[in-house]
C-alpha positions as CSV (number, residue, x, y, z in Angstrom):
1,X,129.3,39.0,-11.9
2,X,130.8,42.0,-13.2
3,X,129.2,44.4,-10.7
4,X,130.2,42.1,-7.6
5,X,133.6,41.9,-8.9
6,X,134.4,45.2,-9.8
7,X,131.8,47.0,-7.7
8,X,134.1,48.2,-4.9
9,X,136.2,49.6,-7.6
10,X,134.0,51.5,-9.0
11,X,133.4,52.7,-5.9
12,X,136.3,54.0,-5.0
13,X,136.4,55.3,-8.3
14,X,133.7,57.8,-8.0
15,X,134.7,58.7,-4.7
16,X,138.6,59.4,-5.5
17,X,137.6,61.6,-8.7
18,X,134.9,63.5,-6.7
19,X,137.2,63.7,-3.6
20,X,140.1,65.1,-6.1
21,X,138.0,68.1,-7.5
22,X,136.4,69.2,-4.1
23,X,140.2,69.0,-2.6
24,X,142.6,70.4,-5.1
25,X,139.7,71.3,-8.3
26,X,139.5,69.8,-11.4
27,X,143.4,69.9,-12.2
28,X,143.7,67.6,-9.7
29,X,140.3,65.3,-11.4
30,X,142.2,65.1,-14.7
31,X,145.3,63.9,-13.3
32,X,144.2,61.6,-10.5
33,X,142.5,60.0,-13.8
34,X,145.5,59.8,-15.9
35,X,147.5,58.1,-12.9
36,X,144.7,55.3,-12.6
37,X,145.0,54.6,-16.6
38,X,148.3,54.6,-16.3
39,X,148.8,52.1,-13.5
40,X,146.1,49.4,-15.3
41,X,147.7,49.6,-18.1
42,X,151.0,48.8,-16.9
43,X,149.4,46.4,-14.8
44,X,147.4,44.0,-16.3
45,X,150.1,41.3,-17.1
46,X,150.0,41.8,-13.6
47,X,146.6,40.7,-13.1
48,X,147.0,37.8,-15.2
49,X,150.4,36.4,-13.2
50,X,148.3,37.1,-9.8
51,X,145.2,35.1,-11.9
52,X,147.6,31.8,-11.7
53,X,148.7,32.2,-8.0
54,X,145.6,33.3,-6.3
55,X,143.2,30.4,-8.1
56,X,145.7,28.0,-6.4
57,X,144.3,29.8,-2.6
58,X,141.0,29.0,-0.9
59,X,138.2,31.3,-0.5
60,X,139.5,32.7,2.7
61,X,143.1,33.5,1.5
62,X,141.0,35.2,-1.7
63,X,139.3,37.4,0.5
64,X,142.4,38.4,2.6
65,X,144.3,39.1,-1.1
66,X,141.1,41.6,-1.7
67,X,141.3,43.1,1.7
68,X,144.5,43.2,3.3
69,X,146.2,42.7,0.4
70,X,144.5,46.0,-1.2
71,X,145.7,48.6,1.7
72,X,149.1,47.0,1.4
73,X,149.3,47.7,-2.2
74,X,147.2,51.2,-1.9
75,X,148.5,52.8,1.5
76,X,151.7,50.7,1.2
77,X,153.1,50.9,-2.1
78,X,151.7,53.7,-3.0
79,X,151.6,56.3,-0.3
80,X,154.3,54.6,2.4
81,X,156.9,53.3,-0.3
82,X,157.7,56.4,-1.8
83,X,158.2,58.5,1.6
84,X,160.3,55.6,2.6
85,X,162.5,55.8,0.1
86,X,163.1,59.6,0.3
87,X,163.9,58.9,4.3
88,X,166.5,56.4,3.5
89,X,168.1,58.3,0.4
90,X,168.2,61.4,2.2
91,X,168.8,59.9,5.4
92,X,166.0,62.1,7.1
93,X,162.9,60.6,9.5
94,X,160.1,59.9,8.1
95,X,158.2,62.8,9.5
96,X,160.7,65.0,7.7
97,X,160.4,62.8,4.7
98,X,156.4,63.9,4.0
99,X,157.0,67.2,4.9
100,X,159.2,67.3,1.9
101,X,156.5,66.0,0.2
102,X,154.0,68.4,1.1
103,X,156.2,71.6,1.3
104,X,159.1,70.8,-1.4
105,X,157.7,68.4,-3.8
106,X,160.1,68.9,-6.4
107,X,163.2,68.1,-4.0
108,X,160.6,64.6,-3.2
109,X,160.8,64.5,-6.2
110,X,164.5,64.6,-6.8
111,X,164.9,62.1,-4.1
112,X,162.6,59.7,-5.5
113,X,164.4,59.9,-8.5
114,X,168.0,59.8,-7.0
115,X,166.9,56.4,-5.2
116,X,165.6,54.7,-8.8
117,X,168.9,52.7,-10.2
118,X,168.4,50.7,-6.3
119,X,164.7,50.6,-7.2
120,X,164.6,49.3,-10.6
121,X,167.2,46.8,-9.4
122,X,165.9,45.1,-7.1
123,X,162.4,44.9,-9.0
124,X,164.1,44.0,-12.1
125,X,165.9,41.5,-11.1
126,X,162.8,39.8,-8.7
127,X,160.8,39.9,-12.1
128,X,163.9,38.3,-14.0
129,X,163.6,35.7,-11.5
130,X,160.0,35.3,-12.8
131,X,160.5,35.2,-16.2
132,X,163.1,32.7,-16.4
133,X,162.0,30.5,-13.9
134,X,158.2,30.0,-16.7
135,X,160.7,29.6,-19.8
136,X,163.4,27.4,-18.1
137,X,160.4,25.2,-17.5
138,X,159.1,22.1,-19.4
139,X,155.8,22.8,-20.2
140,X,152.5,20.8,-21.9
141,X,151.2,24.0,-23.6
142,X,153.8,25.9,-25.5
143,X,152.9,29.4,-27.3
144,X,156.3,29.9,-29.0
145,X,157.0,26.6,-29.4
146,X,160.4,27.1,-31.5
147,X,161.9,29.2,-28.7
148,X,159.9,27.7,-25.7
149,X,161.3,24.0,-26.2
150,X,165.3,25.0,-26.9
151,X,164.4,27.4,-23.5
152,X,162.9,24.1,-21.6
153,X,165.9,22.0,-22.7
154,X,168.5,24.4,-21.0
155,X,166.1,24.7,-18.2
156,X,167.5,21.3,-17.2
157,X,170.4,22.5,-16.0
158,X,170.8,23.4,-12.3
159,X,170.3,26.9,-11.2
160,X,170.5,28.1,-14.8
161,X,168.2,30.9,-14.0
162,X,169.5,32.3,-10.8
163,X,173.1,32.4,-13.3
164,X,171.8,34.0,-16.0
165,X,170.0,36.8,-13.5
166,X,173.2,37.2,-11.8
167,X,174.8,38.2,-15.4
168,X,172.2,40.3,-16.1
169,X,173.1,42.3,-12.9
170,X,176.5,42.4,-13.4
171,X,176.6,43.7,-16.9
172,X,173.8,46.7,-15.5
173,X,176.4,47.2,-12.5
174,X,179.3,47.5,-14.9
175,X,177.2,49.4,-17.5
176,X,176.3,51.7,-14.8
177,X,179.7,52.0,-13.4
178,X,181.5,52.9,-16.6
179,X,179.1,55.7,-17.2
180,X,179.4,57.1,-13.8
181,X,183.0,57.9,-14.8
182,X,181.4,60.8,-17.3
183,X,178.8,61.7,-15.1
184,X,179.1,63.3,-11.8
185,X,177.0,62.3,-8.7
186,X,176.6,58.2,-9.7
187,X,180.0,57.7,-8.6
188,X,179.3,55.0,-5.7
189,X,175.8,53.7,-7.1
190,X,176.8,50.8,-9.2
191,X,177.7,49.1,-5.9
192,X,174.0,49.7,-4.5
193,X,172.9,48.4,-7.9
194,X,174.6,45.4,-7.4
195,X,173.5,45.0,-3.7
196,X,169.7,45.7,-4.7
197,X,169.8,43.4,-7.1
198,X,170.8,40.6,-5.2
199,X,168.6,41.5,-2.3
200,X,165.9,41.5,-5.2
201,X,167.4,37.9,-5.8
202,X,167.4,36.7,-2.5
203,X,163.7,37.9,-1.8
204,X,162.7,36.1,-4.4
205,X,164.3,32.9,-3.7
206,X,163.1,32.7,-0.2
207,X,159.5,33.4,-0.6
208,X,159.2,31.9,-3.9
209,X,161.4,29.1,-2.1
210,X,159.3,28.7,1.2
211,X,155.9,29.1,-0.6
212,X,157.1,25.8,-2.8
213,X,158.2,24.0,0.5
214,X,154.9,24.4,2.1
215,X,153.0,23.5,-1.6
216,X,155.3,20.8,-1.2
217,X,154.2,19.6,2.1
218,X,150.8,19.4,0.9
219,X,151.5,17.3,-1.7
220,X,149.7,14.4,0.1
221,X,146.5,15.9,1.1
222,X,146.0,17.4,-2.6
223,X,146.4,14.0,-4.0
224,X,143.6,12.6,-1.5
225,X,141.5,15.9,-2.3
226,X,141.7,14.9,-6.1
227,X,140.5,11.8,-5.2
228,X,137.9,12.9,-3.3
229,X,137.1,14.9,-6.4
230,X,137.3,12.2,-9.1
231,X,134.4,10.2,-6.8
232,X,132.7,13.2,-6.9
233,X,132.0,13.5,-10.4
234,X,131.6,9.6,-10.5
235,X,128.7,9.6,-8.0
236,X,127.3,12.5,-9.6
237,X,127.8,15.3,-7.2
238,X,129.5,19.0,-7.6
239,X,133.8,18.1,-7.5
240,X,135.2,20.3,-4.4
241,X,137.9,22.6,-5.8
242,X,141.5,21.7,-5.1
243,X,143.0,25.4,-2.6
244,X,145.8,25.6,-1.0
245,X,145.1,26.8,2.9
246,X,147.2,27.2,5.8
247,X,150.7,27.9,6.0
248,X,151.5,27.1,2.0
249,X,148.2,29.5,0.7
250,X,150.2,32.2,3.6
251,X,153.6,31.9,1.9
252,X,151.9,32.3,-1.4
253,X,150.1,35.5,-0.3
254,X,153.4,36.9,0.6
255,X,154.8,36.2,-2.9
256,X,152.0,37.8,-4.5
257,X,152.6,40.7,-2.5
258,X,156.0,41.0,-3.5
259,X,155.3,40.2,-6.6
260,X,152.7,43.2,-6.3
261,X,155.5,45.5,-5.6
262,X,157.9,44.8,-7.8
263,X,155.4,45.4,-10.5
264,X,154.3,48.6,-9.0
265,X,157.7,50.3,-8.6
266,X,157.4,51.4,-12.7
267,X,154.1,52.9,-12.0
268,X,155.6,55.1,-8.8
269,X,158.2,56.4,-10.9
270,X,156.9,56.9,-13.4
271,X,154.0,58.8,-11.9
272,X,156.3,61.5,-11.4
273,X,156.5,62.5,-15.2
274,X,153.3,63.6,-14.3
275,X,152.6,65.1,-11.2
276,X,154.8,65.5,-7.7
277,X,151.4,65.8,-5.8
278,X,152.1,63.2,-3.2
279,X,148.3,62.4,-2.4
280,X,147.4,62.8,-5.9
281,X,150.1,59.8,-7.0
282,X,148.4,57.9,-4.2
283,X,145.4,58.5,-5.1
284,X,145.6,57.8,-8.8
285,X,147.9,54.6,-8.4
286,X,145.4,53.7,-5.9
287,X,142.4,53.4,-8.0
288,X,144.2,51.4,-10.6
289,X,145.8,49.1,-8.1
290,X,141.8,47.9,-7.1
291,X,141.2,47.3,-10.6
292,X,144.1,45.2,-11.1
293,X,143.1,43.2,-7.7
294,X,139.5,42.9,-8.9
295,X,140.9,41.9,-12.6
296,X,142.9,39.1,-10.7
297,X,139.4,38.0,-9.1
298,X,137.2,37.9,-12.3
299,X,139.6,36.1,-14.2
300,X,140.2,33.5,-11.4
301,X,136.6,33.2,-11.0
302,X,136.0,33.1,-14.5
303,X,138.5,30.9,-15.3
304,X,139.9,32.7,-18.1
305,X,143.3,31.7,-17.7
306,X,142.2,27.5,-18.7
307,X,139.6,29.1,-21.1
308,X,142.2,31.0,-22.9
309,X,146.1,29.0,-22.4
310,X,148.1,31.0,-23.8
311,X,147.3,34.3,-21.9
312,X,149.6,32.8,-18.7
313,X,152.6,32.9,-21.4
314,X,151.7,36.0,-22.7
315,X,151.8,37.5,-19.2
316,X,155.5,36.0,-18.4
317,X,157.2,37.6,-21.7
318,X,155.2,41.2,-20.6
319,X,157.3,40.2,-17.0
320,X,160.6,39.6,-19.0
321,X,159.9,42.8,-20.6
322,X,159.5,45.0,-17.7
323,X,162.3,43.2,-15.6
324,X,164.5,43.8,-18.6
325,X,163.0,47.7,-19.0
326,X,163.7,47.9,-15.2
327,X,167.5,47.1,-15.8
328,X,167.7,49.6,-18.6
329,X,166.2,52.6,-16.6
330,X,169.3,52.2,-14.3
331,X,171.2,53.9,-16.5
332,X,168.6,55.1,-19.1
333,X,165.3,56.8,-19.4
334,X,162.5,54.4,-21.3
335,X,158.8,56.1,-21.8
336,X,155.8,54.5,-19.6
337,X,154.0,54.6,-22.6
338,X,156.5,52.1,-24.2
339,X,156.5,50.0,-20.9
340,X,152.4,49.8,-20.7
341,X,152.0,49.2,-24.9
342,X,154.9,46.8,-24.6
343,X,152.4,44.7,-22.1
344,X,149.2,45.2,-23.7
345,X,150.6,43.9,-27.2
346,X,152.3,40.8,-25.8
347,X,149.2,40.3,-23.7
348,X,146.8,40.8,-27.0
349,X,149.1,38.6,-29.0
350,X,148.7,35.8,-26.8
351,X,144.6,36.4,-26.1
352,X,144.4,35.9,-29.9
353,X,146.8,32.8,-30.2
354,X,144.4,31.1,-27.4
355,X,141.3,32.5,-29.6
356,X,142.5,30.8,-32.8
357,X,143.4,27.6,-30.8
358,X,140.3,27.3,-29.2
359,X,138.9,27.7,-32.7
360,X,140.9,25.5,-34.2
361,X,139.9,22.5,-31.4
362,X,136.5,23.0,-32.0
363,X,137.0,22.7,-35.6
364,X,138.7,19.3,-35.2
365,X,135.8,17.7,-33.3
């Protein structure tokens, strides 16, 4: 199981690292390895959020999220996404844009960096999104209970999430605008912080939004698929599994893309605190990107996430985390090693909680 999960990973593994120190030398080895630990362990709450989405898919959309889904997050996010952003921000083609790469990486580097506060906008505020929309809802299973059931109460009220987001962003903007007044080139930015965050707003509402019309539309032939299920088990035979296909498994393939991104954007940036190396960063961020897709697919396939409950929760409170981290780095500079422990703990925290109930439900019978 482990092998045929994670066997194109380590794959591309080997090849990467051997790749790296007959290209560039062993420099290049060591920090093509430090990227890739870097981006699964700021990923993993990643995996886990991806876990609940993709187990709702049939086996073909599985397969595309493995295959297409893997260059979009690899080439895409990690290679395209950063060369795009130095185009816009310096307002140069794209060609231009990877010869700075290649020729002036510390001016790439500069750019990147110029371009964050729009960055960590819109990702912040897509992942706030997130976050609120899990604790605003009413849920059986409740890890916190004493702040999860005040949370679900609120949740009743009407677009209390999208509110509370938008305050979030202004209070960033206006955070971001006051400081500009002592420092000099962030004089017109609060304004793109604003606009990226609702953009990061809006993109979630409308793929989030047409993903839970088409889930919606559905509705019917999952009820008659559960019933074809529950006769199933009465006669004996092996229950089919309830997926979403077509156009609703589609619209939940895009979200998890974005979703993808969003929670890559950290890793991109902060890959530059280690190297510039354009095709090292890819590289790196690559490898760690396939073993946060093959981490999605073992724990779907597993079914770690009705194994172990509370892991889903722990997951969303990592999200909150980061989408709040992302808002900070706007204006201030927060360590990836605080970002990826941050995760991990939350993460642990909640493994254990499910560890001890499990325990404790076994116990009682």
């Amino acid at each position: 199981m482990i092998l045929r999960t994670f066997g194109w990973s380590f794959a591309v593994t080997a090849l990467g690292l051997a790749f790296a120190a007959w290209q560039w030398g062993w420099e290049a080895f060591g920090i093509v390895l430090i990227l890739s630990i870097l981006e699964i362990s700021l990923s993993f709450d990643n995996a886990v959020v991806n876990a609940g989405i993709l187990k709702k898919m049939n086996a073909f959309w599985q397969r595309i999220f493995l295959t297409l889904g893997i260059l979009i997050a690899v080439f895409g996010m990690r290679l395209v996404f950063p060369v795009v952003i130095v185009a816009i921000s310096a307002e140069v083609g794209p060609v231009e844009a990877v010869r700075l790469a290649l020729d002036e990486p510390d001016r790439y580097e500069d750019l990147v960096t110029d371009a964050h506060p729009a960055i960590a906008a819109f990702g912040g505020m897509f992942l706030l999104m997130i976050f609120l929309d899990f604790v605003f809802e009413d849920r059986d299973v409740k890890w916190l209970a004493w702040l999860e059931r005040p949370l679900a109460r609120l949740g009743k009220i009407d677009m209390l999430s999208v509110c509370v987001a938008l305050i979030a962003l202004m209070v960033t903007a206006m955070t971001f605008a006051t400081h500009a007044h002592t420092s000099t080139g962030h004089a017109d930015k609060s304004a793109t912080v604003l606009l990226s965050g609702v953009a990061g707003l809006i993109t979630y509402l409308v793929v989030g939004g047409l993903s839970g019309y088409f889930e919606d539309r559905l509705e019917e032939e999952e009820e008659h698929e559960h019933e074809e299920e529950e006769k199933a088990r009465a006669e004996g035979r092996q229950a089919p599994a309830v997926a979403l296909a077509g156009k609703a498994a589609f619209f939940l393939f895009l979200y998890l893309e974005v979703l993808d991104a969003s929670f890559s954007f950290d890793g991109v940036i902060g890959a530059f605190a280690v190297t510039n190396h354009i095709f090292w960063m890819a590289l790196g961020l690559g490898i760690g990107a396939m073993y946060v897709r093959s981490l999605t697919v073992y724990l779907v396939r597993q079914g770690t996430l009705d194994d172990y409950v509370y892991l889903e929760h722990g997951a969303h409170y990592a999200i909150g985390a980061l989408a709040a981290i992302l808002l900070i780095t706007v204006e201030h500079q927060v360590s990836e090693i605080v970002t990826g422990l941050l995760g991990v703990v939350l993460i642990a925290a909640s493994f254990l909680s499910s560890v001890r109930r499990n325990k404790a439900l076994q116990s009682a019978c």
